[in-house]
N, C-alpha and C positions, 0 to 999 in steps of 0.2 A: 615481518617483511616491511622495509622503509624504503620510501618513491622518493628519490633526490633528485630526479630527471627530468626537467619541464616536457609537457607532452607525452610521457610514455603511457604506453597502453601496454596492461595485464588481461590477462586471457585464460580462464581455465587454470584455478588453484586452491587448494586448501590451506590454511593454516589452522592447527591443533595446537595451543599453548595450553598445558596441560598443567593440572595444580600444582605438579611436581616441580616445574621450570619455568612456572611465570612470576613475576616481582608486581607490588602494586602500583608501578608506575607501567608494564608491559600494555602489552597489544600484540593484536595478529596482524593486521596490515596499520599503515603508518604514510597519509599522503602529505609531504613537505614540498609542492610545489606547486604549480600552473598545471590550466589544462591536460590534467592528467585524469584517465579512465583505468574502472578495476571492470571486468564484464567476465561471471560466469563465476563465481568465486563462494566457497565457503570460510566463515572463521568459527569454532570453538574453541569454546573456554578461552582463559584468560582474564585480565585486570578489565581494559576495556577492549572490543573488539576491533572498533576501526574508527581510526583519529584522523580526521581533515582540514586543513589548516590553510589552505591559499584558494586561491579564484579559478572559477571555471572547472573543478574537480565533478566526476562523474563514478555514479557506484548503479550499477545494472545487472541485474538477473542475480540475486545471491541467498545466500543466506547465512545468516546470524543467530548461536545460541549458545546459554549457559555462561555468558558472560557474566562474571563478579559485578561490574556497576552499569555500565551500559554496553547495548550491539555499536552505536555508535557516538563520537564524543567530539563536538565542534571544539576548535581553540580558535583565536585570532592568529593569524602569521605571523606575532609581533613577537610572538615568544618563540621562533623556531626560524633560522636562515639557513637552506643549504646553499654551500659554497661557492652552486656554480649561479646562486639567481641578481644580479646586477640590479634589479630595482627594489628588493627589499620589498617585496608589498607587505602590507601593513595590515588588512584587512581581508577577510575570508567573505567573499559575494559570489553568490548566484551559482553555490552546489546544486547537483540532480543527485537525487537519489529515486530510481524506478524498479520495480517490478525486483522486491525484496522481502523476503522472511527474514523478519526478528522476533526468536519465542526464549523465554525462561532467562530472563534476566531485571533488576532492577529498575532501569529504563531501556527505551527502545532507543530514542536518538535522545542525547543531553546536550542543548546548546549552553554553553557555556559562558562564551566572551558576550561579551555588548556589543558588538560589529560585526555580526555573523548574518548579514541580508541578503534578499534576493532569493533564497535557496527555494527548489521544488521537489516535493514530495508524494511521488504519482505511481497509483498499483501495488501499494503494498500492503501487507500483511503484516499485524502488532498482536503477535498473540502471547497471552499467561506473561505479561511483565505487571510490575505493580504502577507505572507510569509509562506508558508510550510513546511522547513527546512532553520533554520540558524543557521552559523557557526558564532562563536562571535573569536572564534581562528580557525586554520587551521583544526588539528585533525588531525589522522592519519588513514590511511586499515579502511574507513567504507563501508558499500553494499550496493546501493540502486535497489533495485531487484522488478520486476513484480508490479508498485505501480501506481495508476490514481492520474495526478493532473488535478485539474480541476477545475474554475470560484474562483480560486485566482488573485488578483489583482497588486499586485507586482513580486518583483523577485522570482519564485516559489524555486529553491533550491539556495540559498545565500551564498557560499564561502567565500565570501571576508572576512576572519576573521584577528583578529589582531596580527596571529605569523603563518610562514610558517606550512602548512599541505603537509601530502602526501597520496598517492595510494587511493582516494576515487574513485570507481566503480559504474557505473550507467546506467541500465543494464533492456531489456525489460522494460519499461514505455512509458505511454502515457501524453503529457504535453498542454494543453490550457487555455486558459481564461486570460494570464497576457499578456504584451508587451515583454517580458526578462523570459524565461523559467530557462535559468541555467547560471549562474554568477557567473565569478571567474575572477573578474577585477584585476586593478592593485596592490589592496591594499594587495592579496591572499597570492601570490608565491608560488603556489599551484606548488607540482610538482608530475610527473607520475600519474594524473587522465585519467581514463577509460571510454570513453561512447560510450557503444556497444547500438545498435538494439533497436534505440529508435523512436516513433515516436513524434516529438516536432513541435509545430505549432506557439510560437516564436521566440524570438532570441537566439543562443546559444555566450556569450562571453566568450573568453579565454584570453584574451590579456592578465591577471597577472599569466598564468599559464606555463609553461614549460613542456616539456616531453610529452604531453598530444596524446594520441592515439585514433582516433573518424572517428567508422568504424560501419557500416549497420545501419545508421539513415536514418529517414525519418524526412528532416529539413527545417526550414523557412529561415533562417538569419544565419550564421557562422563568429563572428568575432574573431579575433588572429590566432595563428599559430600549427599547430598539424601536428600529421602523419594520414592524411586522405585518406581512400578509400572506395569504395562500398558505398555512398552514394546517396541520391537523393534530388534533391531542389523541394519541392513544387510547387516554381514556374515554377516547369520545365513541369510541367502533369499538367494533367488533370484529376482531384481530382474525378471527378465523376468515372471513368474509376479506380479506384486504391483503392475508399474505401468503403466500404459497403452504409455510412451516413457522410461526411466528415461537413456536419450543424452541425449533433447533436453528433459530436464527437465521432464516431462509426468508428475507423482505420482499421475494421478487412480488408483484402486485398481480392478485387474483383479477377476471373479469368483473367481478361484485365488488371492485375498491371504487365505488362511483364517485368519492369526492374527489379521489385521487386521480382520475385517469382524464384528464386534459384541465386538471382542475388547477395548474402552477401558473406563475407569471412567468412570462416571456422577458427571461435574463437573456437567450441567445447563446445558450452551455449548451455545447454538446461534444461529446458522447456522454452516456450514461456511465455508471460505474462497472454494468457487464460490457461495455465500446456500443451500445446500442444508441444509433442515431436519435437524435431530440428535435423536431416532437415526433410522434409515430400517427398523432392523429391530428387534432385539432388546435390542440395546442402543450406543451411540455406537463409530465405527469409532474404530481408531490411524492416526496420521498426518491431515494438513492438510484430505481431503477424507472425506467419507462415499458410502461406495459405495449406489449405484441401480441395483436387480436389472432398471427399466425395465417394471414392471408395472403402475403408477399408469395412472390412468384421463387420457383428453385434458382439456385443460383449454381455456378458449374463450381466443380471441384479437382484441385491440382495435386496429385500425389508427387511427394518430393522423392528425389530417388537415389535419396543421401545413405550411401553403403553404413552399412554398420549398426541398425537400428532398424527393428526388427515390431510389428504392431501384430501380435493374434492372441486366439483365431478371429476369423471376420471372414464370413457372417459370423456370431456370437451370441448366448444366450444371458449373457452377464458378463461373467470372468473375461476379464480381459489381461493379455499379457505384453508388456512394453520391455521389450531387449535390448541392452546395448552392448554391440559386438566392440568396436572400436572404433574411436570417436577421435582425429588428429593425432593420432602414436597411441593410443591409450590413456591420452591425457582426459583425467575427468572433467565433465563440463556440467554443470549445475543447472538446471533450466526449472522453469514452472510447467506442469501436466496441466493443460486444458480439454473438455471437453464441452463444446456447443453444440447446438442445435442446429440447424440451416438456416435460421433466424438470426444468426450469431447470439443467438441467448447463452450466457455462461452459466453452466448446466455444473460444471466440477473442476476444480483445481488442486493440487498439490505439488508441493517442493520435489524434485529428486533431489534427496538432501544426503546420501551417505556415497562414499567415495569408493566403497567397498563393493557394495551393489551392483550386480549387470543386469540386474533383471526388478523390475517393479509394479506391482500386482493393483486393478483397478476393479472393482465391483459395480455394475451397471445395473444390475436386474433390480433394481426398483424404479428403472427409467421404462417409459412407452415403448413400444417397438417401434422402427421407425429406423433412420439416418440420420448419424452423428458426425463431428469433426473432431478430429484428436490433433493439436497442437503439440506440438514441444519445442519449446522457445521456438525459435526460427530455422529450425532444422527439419520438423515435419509439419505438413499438413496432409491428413488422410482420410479419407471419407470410411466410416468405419458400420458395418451395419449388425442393428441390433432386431434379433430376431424369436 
């Protein structure tokens, strides 16, 4: 699918380019212009899954997988004009990309060009690729905000590009599964990067970076030089004592994470990585979440009463089942599964990722008993009770 339309907005679509009928130059979607949104969208398979090439483009709610080399693949504008754009821009600034699964592929996003800046990277999800973000040049001011890496095998975000970058920001996230979480070796010269309030489980290298500020992490390994404070070294605790499920990569912060729980400097970030206001007590936790003593008062709850989507049973002893009757024609619509707490703690998430599916099955009962929230993207909120 190719966007030659300044401003159009996509709503609800699949693309499947299947090994059978894709070339290694293909893709499933293809944006050649301005201000142009994809929202709700899946792409499989394929060369690369989604190519973006001009300014002010936006990619929301989706999902990306089994792509040949990357879910998505920045160019410059410089190499691609559709016919109807009168000023030729020349440079790709200030993409979003939000609240997106990309699993099973070589990289997640692959910048490419030298003038691919400004862009933000907020709510997603990099799971089982061998690189989840790579910089082939520096870049300049990008965001990497509230994002799970996770059972990537290499260097999960890759700096080392081949012309100086500056001021990239990376900021609430949770990083496991590789030996090298974030890499900005020598080749980078990377300067004035930001990494706030992250929780990373392996190495963080700086040696090709300068300027570099790296303040409320929760970290494995630190190598190079920065302006460091308020952090903590994994190997200094005692993991049980500090995170809810430190196996299954569950950071959220136990009441016993005493260095952690008001123990950050006051950068003035907030929300946390599960949207949980900063600070909750005295001053902003370390590491990706900020702990909830669970004291806050109830807060009301709006049942949406969008036909076609269907939450039981409730009350529920576990099993839970999420229906979709029919959703604007039967058009499929791809959303993230949430459930929180009343706390808005993010308690469970998953993609509705198949296009075939009406129905999609959740397991609770290793949660408390108690009152839940079930999100799905912006079409339900429902107070749900576990009993």
């Amino acid at each position: 699918m190719k966007m030659d339309t300044h401003g159009v907005e996509i709503v609800n679509v699949k693309c499947d380019a299947s090994a059978a009928t894709i070339t290694d130059n293909g893709y499933c979607f293809r944006i050649g212009v301005t201000w142009a949104s994809i929202t709700h969208f899946v792409g499989v398979n394929g060369y690369r899954g989604f190519q973006m090439k001009f300014n002010h483009d936006q990619a929301t709610d989706g999902y990306m997988y089994n792509q040949k080399t990357a879910g998505f693949f920045g160019l410059t504008g410089a190499t691609y004009y559709p016919a109807d754009n009168p000023v030729k821009t020349t440079i790709t600034n200030n993409m979003i990309f939000n609240n997106i699964l990309i699993r099973n592929a070589p990289y997640g996003i692959y910048f490419y060009n030298s003038d691919l800046h400004g862009h933000k990277i907020s709510n997603c999800k990099f799971d089982r690729l061998t690189e989840a973000l790579y910089y082939r040049h520096g870049l300049n001011n990008h965001i990497i905000e509230r994002c799970v890496f996770t059972r990537n095998t290499a260097d999960i975000i890759n700096g080392v590009g081949g012309t100086t970058g500056t001021n990239h920001t990376i900021r609430y996230c949770t990083f496991n599964g590789a030996t090298k979480s974030i890499d900005y070796t020598a080749a980078s010269g990377h300067t004035g990067l930001t990494i706030y309030n992250n929780t990373i489980t392996g190495t963080v290298d700086l040696t090709g970076a300068t300027g570099t500020i790296f303040r409320n992490n929760i970290y494995k390994t630190l190598t190079g030089s920065a302006t460091s404070s308020n952090n903590i070294d994994i190997d200094d605790i005692v993991t049980a004592d500090y995170f809810t499920d430190y196996a299954s990569n569950n950071y959220r912060l136990k009441s016993t994470a005493t260095l952690a729980i008001d123990g950050g400097f006051d950068l003035n970030l907030t929300p946390d990585i599960a949207g949980t206001s900063v600070p909750q007590g005295n001053g902003p936790d370390i590491g990706a979440y900020e702990y909830m003593d669970g004291t806050t008062t109830s807060i009301p709850i709006q049942r949406n009463q969008q036909q076609g989507i269907r939450i039981y049973p409730n009350p529920t002893t576990g099993i839970v089942n999420i229906r979709f009757n029919s959703l604007h024609g039967n058009a499929y619509q791809p959303e993230w599964l949430r459930v929180t707490d009343l706390f808005g703690r993010q308690l469970f998430q998953k993609p509705v990722d198949s296009f075939n599916e009406t129905r999609t099955e959740i397991d609770l009962s290793g949660f408390s008993k108690g009152i839940y929230i079930v999100y799905l993207g912006d079409q339900v909120k429902e107070k749900l009770v576990l009993k």
